[in-house]
Each structure stands twice: as C-alpha cells, then as structure tokens.
C-alpha positions in Angstrom: 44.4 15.4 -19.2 45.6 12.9 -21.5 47.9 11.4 -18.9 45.1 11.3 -16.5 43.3 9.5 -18.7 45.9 6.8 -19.4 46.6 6.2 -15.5 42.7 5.6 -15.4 42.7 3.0 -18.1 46.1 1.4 -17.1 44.1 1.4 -13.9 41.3 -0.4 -15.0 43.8 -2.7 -17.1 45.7 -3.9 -13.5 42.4 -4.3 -11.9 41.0 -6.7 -14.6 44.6 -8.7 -14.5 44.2 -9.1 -11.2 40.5 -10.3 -11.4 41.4 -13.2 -13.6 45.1 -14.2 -12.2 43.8 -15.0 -8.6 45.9 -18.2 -7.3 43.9 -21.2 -8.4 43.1 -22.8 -5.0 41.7 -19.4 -3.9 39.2 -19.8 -7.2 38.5 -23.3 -6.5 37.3 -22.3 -2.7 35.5 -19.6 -3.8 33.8 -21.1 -6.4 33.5 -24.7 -3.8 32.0 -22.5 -1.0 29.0 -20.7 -3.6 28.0 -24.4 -4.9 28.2 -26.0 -0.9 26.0 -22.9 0.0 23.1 -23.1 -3.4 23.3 -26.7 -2.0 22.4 -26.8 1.6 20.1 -23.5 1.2 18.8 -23.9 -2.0 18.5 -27.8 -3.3 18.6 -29.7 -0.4 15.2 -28.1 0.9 14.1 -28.1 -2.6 15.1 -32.0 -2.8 13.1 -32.8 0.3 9.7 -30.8 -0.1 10.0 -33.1 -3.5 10.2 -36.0 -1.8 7.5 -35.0 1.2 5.4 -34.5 -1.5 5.7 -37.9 -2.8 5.9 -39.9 0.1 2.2 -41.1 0.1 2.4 -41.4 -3.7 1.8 -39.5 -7.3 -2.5 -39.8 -6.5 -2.7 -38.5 -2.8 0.2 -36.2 -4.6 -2.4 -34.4 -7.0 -4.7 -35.0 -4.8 -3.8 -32.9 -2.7 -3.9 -30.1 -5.6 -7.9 -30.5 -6.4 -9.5 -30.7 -3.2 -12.1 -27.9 -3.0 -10.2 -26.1 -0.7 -6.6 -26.2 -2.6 -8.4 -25.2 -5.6 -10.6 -22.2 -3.9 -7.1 -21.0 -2.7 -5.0 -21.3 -6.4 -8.5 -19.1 -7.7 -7.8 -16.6 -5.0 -4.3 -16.5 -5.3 -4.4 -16.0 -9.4 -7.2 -13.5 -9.0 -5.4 -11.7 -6.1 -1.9 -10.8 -8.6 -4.2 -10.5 -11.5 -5.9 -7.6 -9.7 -2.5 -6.6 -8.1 -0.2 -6.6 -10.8 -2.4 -4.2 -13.6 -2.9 -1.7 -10.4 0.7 -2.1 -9.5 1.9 -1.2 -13.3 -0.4 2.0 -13.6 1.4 3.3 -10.1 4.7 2.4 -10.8 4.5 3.9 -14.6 2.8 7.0 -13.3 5.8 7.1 -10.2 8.7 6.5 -12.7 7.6 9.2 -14.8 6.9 11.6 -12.3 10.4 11.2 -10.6 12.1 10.5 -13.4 10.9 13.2 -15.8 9.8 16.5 -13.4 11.3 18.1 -10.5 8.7 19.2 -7.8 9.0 19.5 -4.4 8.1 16.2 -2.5 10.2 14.3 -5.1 12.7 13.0 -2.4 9.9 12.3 0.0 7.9 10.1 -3.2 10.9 8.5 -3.9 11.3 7.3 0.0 7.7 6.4 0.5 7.6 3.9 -2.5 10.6 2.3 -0.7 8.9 2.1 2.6 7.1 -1.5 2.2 10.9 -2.8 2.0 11.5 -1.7 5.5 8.1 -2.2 7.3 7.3 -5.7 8.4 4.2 -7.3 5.9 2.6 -8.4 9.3 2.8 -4.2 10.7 1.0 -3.2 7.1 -1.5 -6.0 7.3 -2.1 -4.5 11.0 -2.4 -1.0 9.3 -5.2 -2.4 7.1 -6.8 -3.9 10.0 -6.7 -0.3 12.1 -8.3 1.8 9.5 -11.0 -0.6 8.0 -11.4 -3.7 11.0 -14.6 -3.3 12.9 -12.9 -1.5 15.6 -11.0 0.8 13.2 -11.0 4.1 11.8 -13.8 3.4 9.3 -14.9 0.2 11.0 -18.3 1.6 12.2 -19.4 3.0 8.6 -17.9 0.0 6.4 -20.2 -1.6 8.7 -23.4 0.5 8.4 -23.1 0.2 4.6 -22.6 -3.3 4.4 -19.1 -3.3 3.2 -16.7 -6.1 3.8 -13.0 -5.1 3.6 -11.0 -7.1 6.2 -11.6 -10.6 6.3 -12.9 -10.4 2.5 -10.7 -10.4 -0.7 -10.5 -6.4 -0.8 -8.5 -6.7 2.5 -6.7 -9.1 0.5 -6.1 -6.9 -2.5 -5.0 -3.7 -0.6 -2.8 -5.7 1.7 -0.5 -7.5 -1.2 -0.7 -3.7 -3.3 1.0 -2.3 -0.8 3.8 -4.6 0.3 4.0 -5.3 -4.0 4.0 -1.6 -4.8 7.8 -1.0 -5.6 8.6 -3.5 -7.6 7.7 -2.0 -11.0 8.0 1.1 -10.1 12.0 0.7 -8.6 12.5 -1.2 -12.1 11.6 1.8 -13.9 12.9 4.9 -11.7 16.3 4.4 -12.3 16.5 3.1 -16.1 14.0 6.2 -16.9 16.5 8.2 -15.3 19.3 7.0 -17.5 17.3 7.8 -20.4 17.0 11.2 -19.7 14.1 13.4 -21.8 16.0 13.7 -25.3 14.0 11.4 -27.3 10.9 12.6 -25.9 11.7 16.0 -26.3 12.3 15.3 -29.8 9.4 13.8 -30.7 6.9 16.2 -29.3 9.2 18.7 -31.3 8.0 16.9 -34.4 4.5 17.3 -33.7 4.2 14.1 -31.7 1.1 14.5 -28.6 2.4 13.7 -25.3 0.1 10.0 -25.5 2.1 9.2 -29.4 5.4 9.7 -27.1 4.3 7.7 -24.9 4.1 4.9 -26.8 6.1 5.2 -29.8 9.4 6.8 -27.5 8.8 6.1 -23.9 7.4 2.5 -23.9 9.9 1.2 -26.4 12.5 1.8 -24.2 11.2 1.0 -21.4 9.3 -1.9 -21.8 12.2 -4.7 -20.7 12.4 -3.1 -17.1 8.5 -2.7 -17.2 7.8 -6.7 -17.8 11.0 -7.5 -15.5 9.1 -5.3 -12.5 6.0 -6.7 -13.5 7.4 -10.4 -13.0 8.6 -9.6 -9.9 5.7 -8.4 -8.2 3.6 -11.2 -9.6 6.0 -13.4 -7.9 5.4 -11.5 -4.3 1.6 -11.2 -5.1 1.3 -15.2 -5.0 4.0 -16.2 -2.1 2.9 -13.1 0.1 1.9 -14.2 3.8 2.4 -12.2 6.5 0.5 -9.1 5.5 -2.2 -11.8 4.0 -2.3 -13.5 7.1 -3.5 -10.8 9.0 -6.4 -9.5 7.1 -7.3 -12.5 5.4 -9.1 -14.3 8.4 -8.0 -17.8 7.5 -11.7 -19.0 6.4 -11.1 -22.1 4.6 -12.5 -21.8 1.2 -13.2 -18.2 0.8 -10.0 -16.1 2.1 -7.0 -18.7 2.4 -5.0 -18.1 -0.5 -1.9 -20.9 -1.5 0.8 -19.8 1.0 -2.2 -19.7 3.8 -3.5 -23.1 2.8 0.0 -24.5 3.1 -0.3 -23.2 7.2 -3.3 -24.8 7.8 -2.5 -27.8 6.3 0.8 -27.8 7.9 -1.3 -27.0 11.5 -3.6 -29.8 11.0 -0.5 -32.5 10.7 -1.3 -33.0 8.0 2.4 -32.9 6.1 2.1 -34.7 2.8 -0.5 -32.3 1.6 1.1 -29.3 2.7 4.4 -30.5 1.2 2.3 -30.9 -2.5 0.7 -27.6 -2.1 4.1 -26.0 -0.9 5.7 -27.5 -4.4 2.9 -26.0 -6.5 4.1 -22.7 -5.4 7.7 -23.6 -6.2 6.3 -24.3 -10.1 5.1 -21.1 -9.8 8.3 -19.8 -9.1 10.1 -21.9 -11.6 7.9 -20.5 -14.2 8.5 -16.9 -12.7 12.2 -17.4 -13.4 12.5 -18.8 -16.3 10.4 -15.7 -17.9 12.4 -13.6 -16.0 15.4 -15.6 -17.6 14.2 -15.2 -21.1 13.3 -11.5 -21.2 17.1 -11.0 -19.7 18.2 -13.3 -23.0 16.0 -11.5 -25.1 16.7 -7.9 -23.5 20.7 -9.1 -24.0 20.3 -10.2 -27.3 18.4 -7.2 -28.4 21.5 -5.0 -27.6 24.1 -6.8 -29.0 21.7 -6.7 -32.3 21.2 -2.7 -31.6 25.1 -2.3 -31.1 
C-alpha cells in the first residue's frame, strides 16, 4: 500500500515538473495565441461598440439612454430579473436540497430536467409558452374569457426568462451540497436544533458563496436574455421591449448610434455582474485561507 501510495505522489510530482518546465517558446505561443484570441473576440468588439456609441457625441450618447422608450425597457428589464431571480433562488434551493440531501425515485430524471433549458433553443421554449397560453393555444380560449394577458404582456415575459434562467442557482448548489454531505446537519438536529434553525445556522452558512455566485449568474441571463423574450414579448415599443429587444429595433430602424449606446449599457451591466462575481470569488478565497 505504501508503495502504491508513493508511485501516486511521485506521479503527481513528474506531472507538476512537467507543467512548469515546458520549452519556453511553446509557453510564449500559448500564452500569445490566448491574448490574440481575448483580443479579436473580446476587446476589439468591445473597442468598437465604444466608439459607435460615441460617434455622434457624449449628448446624443446619453441621449440615447433617456428617451421614453430606452427607459420603459431598463424598467422592464430590472423588474423582469427582480421577479426572476427571488423565484429562481426558492427553486434552485428547494432542487439542491432535494437531490442533494434525499434519495427518491425520479432523482435522476430531476436532476436531467433542470438541465434541459441548456439544451433547448430559448427561441423553441419561448414557442412552448406561446403553444400553451397564445390565443390559439392550449389555454388560449380561457386566458381569453377571463381577461388574462400572458403572452404579449410581462407574465409571458416572466415565465419565458424563469425557464431558460432556472439552472443557474440551482447547478451552483447541487454539486457543492453534495460535497457537503448531511454531517453537520445531522448534528445539529441531534442537539435539538428544528429542521428551519439548520437551515440557517448549518446549511446556509455553507452554502451561501455558491448561492450568491448562482444568483449573479442568472441575474446576468435574466437582463441579456432574447430569444425566448423575443417570442413572447410582442415587440410593442414601450410596454414589452425589454434592453436586448430595444437594441433590435433600434438596430432595424438604422438607426446605429443609438443602438450602439443602448448595446453598451448592457455591457455596464455586465461589467458590474463580473466584478461582483469577482469579489465574492476573492472574498470566498480569502475566507478559506482564513478558515485553514
């Protein structure tokens, strides 16, 4: 056993020497070829939505940003992820627990239909929305009877981004909750603890690092979403458009500049998306080397 052992770390020991003693030129191409690529995908298109923006100058520039219509869509789109993301957290807390904590049959079938918005095209689930509630659809006729808006109207909005946002927080969680196991848990109900006090005192604690990570990435897909959007949204100017389908119709109408502006106030958002996802990674890193 003991020999095993040593092969395994001698092993490990070649591999690592062998990571870091790489001829320099094949470093230097490696490392050339990952900055060439960030540059021509990443900040050149960057770099030149910038300067679209601008081209007319800094007024048209944020003027583009408080027209009625721009602002009507930043409402929507804020409104849309703040309904999105609390629902989203609830499901993906009640999912992780359930897979992570109790074996039942359906588990593998749970686990494969929170991954299914990954591999169905947004535009085929807005369609699915559009099939059961549209005026032709499943309940079409009795939405319609009642007086009930869903497609065309922010609920179609709502359900459409919830289900192509679904499995971010709750693929954060599966997996670190796993890890965990049920020890501490275990332990603190034997101590008298009530399955709400483990909750928060034991589970949260542990978990709550994955939790915001998941949370800030499905806030990120709740405001660039489009395609499922798109479909159920109607496109009325105003009232259902949110950022990423004001950018279309601005970009249908020729009119460039504007679109350009809009299209970098989505980037902000994204900047200020990763650099909190930055800082809870610091602050999650520096947390365990304090811990350890």
């Amino acid at each position: 056993m003991a020999g095993a052992i040593g092969l395994r770390n001698e092993a490990k020991n070649l591999g690592r020497r062998a990571a870091v003693t790489e001829p320099p030129f094949v470093r230097a191409i490696l490392i050339t070829a990952a900055l060439v690529f960030l540059a021509v995908f990443l900040m050149l298109p960057i770099f030149v939505v910038l300067v679209s923006a601008l081209t007319k100058g800094v007024q048209f520039y944020f003027q583009a940003f408080t027209e009625p219509a721009a602002v009507a869509a930043l409402k929507l789109t804020l409104l849309v992820a703040a309904i999105t993301v609390p629902l989203n957290v609830l499901f993906g807390l009640a999912a992780a627990w359930s897979i992570a904590k109790f074996d039942f049959m359906g588990k593998k079938f749970l686990t494969t239909l929170i991954d299914l918005p990954f591999s169905v095209s947004p535009v085929i689930s807005g369609l699915i929305y559009v099939l059961v509630f549209g005026a032709q659809g499943v309940l079409g006729p009795w939405l319609q009877a009642h007086d009930i808006r869903i497609i065309f109207a922010v609920p179609g909005i709502v359900l459409a981004t919830i289900f192509v946002t679904f499995p971010f927080v709750a693929r954060e969680l599966i997996p670190l909750m796993q890890a965990q196991g049920n020890e501490e848990e275990n332990a603190a109900i034997i101590l008298g603890a009530n399955g709400w006090q483990t909750f928060w005192r034991v589970t949260l604690p542990n978990i709550k690092w994955g939790l915001l990570y998941g949370v800030i990435l499905c806030n990120a897909r709740a405001m660039g979403e489009f395609g499922a959007v798109s479909v159920v949204s109607g496109h009325i100017r105003g009232l259902t458009n949110t950022l990423p389908l004001h950018v279309e119709i601005l970009y249908n109408e020729y009119s460039f500049t504007a679109a350009f502006a809009v299209s970098s106030l989505l980037m902000m958002l994204a900047f200020v998306t990763l650099a909190l996802k930055h800082f809870i990674e610091w602050h999650h890193l520096r947390e365990s080397l304090a811990n350890h």
